[in-house]
Legacy VTK file of the C-alpha trace (Angstrom):
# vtk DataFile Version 3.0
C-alpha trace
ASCII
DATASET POLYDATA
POINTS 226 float
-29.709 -12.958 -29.187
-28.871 -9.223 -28.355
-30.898 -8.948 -25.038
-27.280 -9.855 -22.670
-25.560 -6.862 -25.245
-27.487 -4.411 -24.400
-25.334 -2.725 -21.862
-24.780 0.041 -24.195
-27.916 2.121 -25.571
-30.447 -0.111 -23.401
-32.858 2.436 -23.776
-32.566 2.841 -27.501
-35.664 0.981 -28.302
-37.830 3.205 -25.731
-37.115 6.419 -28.288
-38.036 4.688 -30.973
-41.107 6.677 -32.593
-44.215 5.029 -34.386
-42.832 5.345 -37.568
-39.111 4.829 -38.621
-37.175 8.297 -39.235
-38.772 10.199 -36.995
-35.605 11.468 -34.980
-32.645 13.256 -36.532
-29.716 11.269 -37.682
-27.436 11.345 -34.543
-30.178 12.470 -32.174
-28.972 11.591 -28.891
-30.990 10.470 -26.277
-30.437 12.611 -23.010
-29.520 9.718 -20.530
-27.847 7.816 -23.854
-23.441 8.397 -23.480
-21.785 8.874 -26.696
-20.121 6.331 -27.752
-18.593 4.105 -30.730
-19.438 0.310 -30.491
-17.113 -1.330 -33.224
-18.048 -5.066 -34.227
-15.643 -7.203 -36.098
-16.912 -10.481 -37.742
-14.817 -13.328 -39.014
-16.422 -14.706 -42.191
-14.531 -18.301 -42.834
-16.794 -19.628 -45.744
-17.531 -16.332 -48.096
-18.525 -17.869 -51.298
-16.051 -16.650 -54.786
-16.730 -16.033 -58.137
-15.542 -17.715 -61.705
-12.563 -15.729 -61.177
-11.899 -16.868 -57.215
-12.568 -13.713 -56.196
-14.028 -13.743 -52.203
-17.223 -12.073 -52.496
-17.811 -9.646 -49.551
-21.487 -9.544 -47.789
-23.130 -6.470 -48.502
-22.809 -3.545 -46.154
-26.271 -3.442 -45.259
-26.782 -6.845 -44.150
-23.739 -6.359 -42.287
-25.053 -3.119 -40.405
-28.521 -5.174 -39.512
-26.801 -7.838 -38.323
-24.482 -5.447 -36.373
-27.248 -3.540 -34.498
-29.180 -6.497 -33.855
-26.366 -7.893 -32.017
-24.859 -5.114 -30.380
-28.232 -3.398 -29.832
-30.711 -6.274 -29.533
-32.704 -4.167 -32.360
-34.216 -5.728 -35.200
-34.358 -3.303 -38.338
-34.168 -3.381 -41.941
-32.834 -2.181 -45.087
-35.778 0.024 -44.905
-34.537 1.879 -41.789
-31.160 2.972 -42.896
-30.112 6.235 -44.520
-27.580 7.815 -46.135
-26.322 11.590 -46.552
-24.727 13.135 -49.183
-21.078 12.169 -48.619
-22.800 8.612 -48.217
-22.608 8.276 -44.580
-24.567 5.607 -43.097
-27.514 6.293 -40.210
-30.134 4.360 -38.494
-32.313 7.811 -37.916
-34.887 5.916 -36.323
-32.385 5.122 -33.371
-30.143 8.431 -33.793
-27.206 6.231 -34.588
-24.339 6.630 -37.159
-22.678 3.705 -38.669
-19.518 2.805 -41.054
-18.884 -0.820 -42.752
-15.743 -1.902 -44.200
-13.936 -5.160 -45.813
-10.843 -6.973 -45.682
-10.368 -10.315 -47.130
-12.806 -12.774 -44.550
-13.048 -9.957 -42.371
-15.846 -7.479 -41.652
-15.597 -3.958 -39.157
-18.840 -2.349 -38.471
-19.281 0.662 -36.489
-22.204 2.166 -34.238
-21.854 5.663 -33.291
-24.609 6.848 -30.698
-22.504 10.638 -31.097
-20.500 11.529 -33.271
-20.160 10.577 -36.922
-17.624 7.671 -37.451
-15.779 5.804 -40.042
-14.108 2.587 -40.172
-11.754 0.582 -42.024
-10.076 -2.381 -41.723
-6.685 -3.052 -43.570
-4.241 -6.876 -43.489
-0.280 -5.917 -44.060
0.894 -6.721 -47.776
2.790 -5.670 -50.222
1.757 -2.520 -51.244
4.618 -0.538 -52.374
3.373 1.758 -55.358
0.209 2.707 -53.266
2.546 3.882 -49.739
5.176 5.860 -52.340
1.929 7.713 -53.449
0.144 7.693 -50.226
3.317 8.484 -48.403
3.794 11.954 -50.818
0.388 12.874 -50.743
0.365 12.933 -47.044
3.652 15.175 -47.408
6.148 12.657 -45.943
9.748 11.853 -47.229
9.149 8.101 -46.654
6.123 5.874 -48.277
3.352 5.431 -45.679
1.880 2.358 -43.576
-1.064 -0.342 -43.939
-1.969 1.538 -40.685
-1.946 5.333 -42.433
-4.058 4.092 -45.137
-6.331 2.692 -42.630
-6.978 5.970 -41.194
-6.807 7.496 -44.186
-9.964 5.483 -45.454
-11.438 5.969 -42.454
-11.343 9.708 -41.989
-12.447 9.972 -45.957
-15.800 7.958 -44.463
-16.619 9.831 -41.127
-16.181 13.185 -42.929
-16.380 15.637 -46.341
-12.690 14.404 -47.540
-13.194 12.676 -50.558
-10.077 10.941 -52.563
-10.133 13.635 -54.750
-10.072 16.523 -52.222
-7.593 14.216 -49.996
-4.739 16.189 -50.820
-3.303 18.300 -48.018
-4.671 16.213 -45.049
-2.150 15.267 -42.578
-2.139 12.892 -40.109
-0.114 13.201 -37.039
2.058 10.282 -35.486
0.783 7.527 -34.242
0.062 6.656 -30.548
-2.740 5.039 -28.544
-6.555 6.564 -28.112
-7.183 9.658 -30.423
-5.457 12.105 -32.413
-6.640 15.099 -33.919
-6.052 15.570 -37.666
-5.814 18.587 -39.931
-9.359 18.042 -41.195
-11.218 20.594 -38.699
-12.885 18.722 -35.810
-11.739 15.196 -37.061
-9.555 12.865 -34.837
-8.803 8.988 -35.943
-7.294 6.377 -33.975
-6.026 2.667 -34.940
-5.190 -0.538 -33.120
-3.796 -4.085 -34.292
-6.211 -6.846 -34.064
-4.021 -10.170 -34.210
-0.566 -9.630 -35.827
-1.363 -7.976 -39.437
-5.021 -6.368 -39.129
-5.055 -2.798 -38.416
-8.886 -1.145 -37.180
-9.037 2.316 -37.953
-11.354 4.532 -36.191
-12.339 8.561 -37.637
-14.662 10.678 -35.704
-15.822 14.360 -35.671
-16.020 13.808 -31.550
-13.238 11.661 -29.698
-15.296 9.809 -27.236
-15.166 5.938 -25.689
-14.130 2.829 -28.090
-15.580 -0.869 -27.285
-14.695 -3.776 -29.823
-16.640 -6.920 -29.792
-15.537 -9.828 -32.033
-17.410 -12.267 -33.758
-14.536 -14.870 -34.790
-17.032 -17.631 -36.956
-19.586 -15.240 -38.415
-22.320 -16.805 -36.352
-23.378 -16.601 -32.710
-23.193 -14.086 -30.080
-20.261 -11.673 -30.100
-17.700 -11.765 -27.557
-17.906 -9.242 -24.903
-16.843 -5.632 -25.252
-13.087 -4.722 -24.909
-11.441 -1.697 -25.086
-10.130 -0.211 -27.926
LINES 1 227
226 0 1 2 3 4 5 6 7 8 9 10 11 12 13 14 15 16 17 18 19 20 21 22 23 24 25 26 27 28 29 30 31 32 33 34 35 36 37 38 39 40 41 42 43 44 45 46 47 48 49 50 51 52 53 54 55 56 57 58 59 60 61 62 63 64 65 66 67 68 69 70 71 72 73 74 75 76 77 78 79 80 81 82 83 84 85 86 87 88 89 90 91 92 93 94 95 96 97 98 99 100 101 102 103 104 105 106 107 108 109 110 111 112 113 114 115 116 117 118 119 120 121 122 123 124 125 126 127 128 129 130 131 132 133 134 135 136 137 138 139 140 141 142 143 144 145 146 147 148 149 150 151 152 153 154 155 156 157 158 159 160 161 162 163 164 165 166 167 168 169 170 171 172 173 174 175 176 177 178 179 180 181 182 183 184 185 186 187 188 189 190 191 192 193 194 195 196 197 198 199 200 201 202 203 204 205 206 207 208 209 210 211 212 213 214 215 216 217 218 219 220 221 222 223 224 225
């Protein structure tokens, strides 16, 4: 399925060694350009439980299925990693990688440079959360489906944690990257549709290509610029 995909990282599978972690988390191969492949998936028919609660697919089945058909790469559970603030990696392939959730949607992200977050976020009613998102990002207003995007993503890609979160800033929103407060960090969002926001954090602002899977099944659709 992933061999017409491979026009990013085609020669990921020659670096592969014999045995699985045997190249540094992030290792980049010397003819390899950084860059962030994001896939988002459409997933129509999650099942719910007793309560009718949609129950998400597990983040790594999601990043498999993600470098398998973005990569062409068949791994396993076996082959991922994670660090101490419980960032994702594919060693093996010197990849980083970030899953997130919204409702039927899924957002994973392949970083062959830098580290990388991602979160995706639908517009609702939210009004207690932006007051207190809104005043702990030192604004006079309550702040955006699209802030707390980044937000979550920049707490993924880096050491923030919601409890140390106090004090970051982010700066105002335009196209491509934007550095933050948090030293060496930069985040950038876009608008799939008309009420889903993809949010992007990195420790290195390099290139953005989005591929969308819009039934959950099949090949996804072609890169596009972020």
């Amino acid at each position: 399925m992933g061999a017409a995909l491979m026009d990013v990282g085609t020669d990921a599978a020659e670096e592969r060694p014999d045995r699985p972690g045997g190249t540094a988390p992030g290792a980049r191969h010397p003819h390899r350009p950084a860059v962030i492949d994001c896939l988002v998936t459409h997933h129509p028919h999650l099942p719910r439980d007793r309560m009718g609660h949609r129950l998400s697919r597990s983040g790594r089945s999601l990043i498999i299925e993600a470098v398998r058909g973005v990569y062409g790469l068949d791994i396993t559970a076996r082959d991922l990693a994670r660090d101490v603030h419980k960032r994702w990696s594919v060693p093996a392939y010197g990849l980083f990688v970030s899953v997130a959730h919204c409702d039927e949607y899924s957002a994973v992200a392949l970083s062959t440079g830098p580290h990388v977050g991602v979160d995706l976020q639908d517009e609702r009613e939210r009004p207690y959360a932006m007051r207190w998102l809104g005043t702990l990002l030192g604004r006079p207003e309550p702040a955006t489906i699209r802030d707390f995007a980044e937000c979550e993503a920049l707490i993924k890609a880096s050491h923030v944690t919601k409890e140390t979160f106090a004090g970051v800033r982010l700066p105002a929103w335009r196209p491509g990257w934007r550095s933050t407060n948090v030293p060496g960090c930069a985040v950038r969002s876009t608008t799939l549709g008309s009420s889903m926001h993809l949010a992007l954090a990195a420790d290195e602002p390099v290139p953005v290509h989005v591929r969308r899977r819009p039934d959950g099944t099949g090949a996804p659709t072609p890169k596009e610029a972020a």
